[in-house]
LOFITOR-611571 format. One record per atom (N, C-alpha, C, O): x, y, z. Coordinates in steps of 0.2 Angstrom, whole numbers, plus 5000, padded with zeros to 4 digits. Layout:
REM LOFITOR-611571
XYZ/...
This chain:
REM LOFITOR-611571
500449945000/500050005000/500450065000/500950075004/500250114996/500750174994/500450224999/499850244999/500850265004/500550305008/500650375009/501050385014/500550425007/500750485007/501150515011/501250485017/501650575009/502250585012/502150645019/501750685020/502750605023/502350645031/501650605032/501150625029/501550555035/500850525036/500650575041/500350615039/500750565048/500650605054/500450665052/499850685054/500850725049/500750785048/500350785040/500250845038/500050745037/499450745033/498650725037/498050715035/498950705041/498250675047/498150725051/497650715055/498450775052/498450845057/498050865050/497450865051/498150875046/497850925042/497250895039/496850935037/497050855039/496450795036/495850835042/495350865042/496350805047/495850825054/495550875056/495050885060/496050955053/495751005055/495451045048/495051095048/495551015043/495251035037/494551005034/494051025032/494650955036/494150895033/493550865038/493550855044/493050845034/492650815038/492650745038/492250705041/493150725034/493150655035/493150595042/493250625047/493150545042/493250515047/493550475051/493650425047/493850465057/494650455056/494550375055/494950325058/494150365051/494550285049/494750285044/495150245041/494150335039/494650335034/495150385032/495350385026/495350435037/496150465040/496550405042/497150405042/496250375043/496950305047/497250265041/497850265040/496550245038/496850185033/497350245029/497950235030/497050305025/497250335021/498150335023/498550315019/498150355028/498950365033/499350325035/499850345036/499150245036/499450215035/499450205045/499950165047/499050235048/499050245056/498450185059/498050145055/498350195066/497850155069/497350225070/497550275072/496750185067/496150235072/496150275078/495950335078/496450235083/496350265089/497050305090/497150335096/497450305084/498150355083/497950425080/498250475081/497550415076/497050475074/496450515079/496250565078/496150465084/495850495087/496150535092/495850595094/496750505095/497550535098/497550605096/497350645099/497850615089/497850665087/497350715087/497450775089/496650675085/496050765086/496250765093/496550825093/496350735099/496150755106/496550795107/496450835111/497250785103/497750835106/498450795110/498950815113/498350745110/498550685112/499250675110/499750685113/499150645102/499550625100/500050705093/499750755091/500650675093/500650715088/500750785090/500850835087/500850775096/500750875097/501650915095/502150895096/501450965092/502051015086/501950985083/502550985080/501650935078/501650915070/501450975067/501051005070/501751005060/501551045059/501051005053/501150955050/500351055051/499951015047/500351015041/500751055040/500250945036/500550965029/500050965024/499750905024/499750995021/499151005016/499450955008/499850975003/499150875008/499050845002/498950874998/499350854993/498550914996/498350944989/498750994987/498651014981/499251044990/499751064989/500251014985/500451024980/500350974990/500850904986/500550854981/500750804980/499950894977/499950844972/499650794975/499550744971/499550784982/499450684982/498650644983/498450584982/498350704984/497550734985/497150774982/497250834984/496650764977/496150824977/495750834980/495650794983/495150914979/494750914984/494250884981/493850854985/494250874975/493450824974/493750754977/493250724979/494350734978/494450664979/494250664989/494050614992/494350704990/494250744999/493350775000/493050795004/493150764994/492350784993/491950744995/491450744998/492250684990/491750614989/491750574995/491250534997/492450574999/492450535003/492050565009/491750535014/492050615009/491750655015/490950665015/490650685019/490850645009/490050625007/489850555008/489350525009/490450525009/490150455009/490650425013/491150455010/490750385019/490950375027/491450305024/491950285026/491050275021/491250215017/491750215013/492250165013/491850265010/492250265003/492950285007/493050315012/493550245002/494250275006/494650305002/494750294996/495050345005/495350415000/495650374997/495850324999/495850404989/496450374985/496950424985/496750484987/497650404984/498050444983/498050464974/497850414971/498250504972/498550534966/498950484963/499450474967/498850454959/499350424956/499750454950/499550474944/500250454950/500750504947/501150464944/501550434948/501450434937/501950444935/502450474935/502450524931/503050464939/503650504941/503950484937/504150424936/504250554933/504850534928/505350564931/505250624932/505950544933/506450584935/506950624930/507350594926/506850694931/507350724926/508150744930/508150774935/508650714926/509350734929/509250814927/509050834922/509350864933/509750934930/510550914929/510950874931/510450974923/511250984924/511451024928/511051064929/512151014930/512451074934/512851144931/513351144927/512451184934/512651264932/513351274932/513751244935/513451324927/514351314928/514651274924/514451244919/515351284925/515851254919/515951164922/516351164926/515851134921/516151064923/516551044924/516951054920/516750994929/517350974930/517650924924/517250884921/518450924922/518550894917/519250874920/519650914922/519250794920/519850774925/520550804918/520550824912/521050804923/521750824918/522050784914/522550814911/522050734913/521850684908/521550724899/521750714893/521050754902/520450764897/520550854896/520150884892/520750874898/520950944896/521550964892/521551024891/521850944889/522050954883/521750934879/521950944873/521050894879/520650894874/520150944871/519950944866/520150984877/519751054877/519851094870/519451094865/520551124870/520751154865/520651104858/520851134853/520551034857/520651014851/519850994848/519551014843/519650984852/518950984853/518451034849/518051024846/518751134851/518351174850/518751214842/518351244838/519451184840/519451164837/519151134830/519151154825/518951074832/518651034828/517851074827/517551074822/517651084834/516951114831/516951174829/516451194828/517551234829/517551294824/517651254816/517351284812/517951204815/518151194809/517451154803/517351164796/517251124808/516551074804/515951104806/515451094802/515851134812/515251164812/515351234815/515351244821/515351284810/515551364809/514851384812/515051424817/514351384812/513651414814/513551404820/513051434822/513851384824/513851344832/514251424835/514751444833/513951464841/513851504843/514651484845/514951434844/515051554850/515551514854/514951494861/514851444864/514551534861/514251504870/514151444869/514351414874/513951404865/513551344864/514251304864/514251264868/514951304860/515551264861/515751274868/515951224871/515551344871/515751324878/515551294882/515751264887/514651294880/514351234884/514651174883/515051154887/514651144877/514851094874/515551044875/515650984873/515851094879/516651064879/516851084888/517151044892/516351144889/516551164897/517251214896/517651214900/517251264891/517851324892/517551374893/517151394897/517951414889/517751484891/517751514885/517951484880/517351594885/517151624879/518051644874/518051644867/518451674878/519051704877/519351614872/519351604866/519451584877/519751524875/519451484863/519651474858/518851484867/518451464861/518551534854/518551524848/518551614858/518751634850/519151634848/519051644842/519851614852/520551644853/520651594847/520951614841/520351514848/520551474842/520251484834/520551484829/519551484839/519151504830/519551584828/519151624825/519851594829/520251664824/520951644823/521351684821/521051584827/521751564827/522251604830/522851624827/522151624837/522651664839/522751664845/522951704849/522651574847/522851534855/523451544855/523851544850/523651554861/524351544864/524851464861/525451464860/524451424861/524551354859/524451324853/524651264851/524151394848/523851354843/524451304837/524251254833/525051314837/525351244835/525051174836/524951134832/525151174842/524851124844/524251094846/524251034849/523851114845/523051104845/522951074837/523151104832/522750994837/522450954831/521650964834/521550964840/521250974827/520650974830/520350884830/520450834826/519950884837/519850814839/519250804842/519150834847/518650764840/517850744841/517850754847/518250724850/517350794851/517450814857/516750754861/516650754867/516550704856/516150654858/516850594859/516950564864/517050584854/517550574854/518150544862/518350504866/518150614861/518650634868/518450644876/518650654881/517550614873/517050624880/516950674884/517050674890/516750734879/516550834884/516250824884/516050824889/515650784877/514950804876/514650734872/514950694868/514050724875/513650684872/513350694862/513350744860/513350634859/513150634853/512550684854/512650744851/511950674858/511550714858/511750784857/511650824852/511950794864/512150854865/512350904860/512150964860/512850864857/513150904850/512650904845/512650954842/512250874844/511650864839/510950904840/510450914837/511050924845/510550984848/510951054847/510851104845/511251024849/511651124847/511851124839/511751174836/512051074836/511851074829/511551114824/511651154820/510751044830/509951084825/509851154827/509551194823/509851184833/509851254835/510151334830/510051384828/510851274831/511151334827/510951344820/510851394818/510851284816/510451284811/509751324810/509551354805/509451314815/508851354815/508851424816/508451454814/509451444819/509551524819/509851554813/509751614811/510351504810/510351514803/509851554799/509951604796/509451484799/508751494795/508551564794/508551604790/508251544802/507851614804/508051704799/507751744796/509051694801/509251744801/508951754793/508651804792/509251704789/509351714781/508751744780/508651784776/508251704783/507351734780/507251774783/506651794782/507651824789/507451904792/507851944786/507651994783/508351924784/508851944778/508351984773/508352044772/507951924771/507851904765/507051954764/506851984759/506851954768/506051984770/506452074770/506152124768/506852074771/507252144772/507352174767/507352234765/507752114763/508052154754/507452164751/507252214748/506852114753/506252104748/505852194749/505452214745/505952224754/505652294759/506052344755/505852394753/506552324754/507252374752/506852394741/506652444738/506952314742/506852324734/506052354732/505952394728/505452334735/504852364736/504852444736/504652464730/505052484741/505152554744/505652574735/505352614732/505952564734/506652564729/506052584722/505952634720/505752524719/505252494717/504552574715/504452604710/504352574722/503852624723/504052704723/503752754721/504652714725/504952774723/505252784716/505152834713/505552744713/505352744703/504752764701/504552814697/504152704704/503652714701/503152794702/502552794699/503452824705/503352884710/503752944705/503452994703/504252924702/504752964698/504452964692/504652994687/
């Protein structure tokens, strides 16, 4: 049986909010009856503070409605499929020292093959810095002799995806750009057009 988070401190709150009945506050919580009637008396429980279910998602009020229309019926919980999303971590990433002269070969290779890729987005992508990433793309590292450019999937900075998402973005800012371009000569040449025709 799946039981709602903080049992005790959702049974304070059941009890001062709701008119339900403490049997079915007990089962619901996963408590004994007479552990809930503790509670209304003052008994049990005392400094819990209430926690409100429906705040957490784990109860609604129609689901707190029905039961409290009918004595019989027993609350359900909210069933939720939980997907867990990894964050990433804000910031530059760690990169053991092993894998840091990869940095520079890496942004390398992706100024070389893919030119449309912002520097912010290689910096995402590799874990550098903005200085570092132009310095190459204009060729003008401290280092740059010795920088071969090298698959940064490859060298383990960045995931296939990752690189393939920043890819299609850059692409699409592309796009975007050429058809704001393009909507602009066509206004150029229009106005151009109307002032002849004006002549």
């Amino acid at each position: 049986m799946t039981l709602p988070l903080m049992p005790k401190a959702t049974a304070v709150w059941l009890i001062e909010n709701t008119s339900l009945t403490f049997k079915q506050i007990a089962d619901f919580c996963g408590l004994h009856e007479l552990e809930i009637k503790g509670i209304a008396d003052g008994d049990v429980a005392v400094g819990i503070k209430a926690y409100n279910p429906i705040l957490s998602n784990q109860l609604t009020r129609d689901e707190i409605e029905a039961s409290s229309n009918d004595p019989r019926r027993p609350l359900n919980l909210v069933e939720k499929n939980v997907e867990f999303e990894v964050k990433k971590m804000v910031g530059p990433k760690y990169t053991p020292i092993s894998q840091r002269e990869d940095k520079p070969n890496a942004i390398a290779w992706l100024t070389k093959n893919y030119p449309t890729l912002t520097d912010a987005q290689i910096c995402k992508l590799v874990g550098s810095t903005k200085n570092t990433v132009d310095a190459i793309r204009n060729r003008k590292h401290w280092n740059m002799s010795n920088i071969s450019p090298k698959d940064p999937v490859m060298a383990n900075l960045c995931t296939q995806t990752d690189l393939q998402d920043a890819i299609d973005k850059a692409q699409k800012k592309q796009e975007r750009e050429a058809k704001k371009k393009e909507r602009e000569a066509r206004k150029i040449a229009k106005s151009k057009d109307s002032t002849k025709s004006i002549n």
